[in-house]
Phi, psi and omega in degrees: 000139183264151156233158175302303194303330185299309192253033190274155160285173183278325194239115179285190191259142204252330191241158173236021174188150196308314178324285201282351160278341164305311203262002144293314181303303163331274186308346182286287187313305181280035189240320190095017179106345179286337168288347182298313182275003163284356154303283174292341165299315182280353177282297164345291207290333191271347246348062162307314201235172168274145147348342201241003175268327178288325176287314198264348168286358195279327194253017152259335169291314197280343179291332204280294207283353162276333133332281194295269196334312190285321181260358189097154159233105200237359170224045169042063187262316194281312186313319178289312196311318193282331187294309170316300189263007160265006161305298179335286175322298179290317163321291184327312256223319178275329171279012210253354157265045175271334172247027197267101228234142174288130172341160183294191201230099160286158169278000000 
């Protein structure tokens, strides 16, 4: 008996079509970036990325914006910081099937 899981590629595919990957990029930018790490987790979960991209794009946008609030923002430090890393975020984000190649192919 076969399973899919068995004859799964090793590395799944993060997009499955130019449509779904412009509207990931998209919801990143027009989010400001808030939206990136629920992106990179599910990217985590396909294993695209390691584990540690989502934790760490998770504590520089949500730490900068907790920060700023707990500390002020009186010379705009959380706005450049998030503006940066949601730049960051959509490269990433637009790049991240660029090298993906399909599994070997069984009969």
């Amino acid at each position: 008996m076969s399973s899919p899981h068995i004859n799964a590629p090793i590395r799944a595919r993060m997009y499955a079509n130019t449509p779904h990957k412009v509207i990931w990029v998209v919801v990143v930018v027009a989010s400001a970036g808030l939206l990136a790490p629920p992106l990179f987790f599910i990217a985590a979960k396909k294993r695209v990325v390691s584990m540690a991209v989502p934790a760490v794009y998770a504590v520089i946008i949500y730490g900068s914006a907790v920060l700023g609030s707990v500390l002020g923002n009186p010379k705009n430090w959380v706005g450049g910081v998030l503006a940066i890393t949601m730049i960051v975020a959509a490269v990433h984000a637009a790049i991240l099937d660029a090298d993906w190649k399909p599994g070997p192919q069984r009969p």
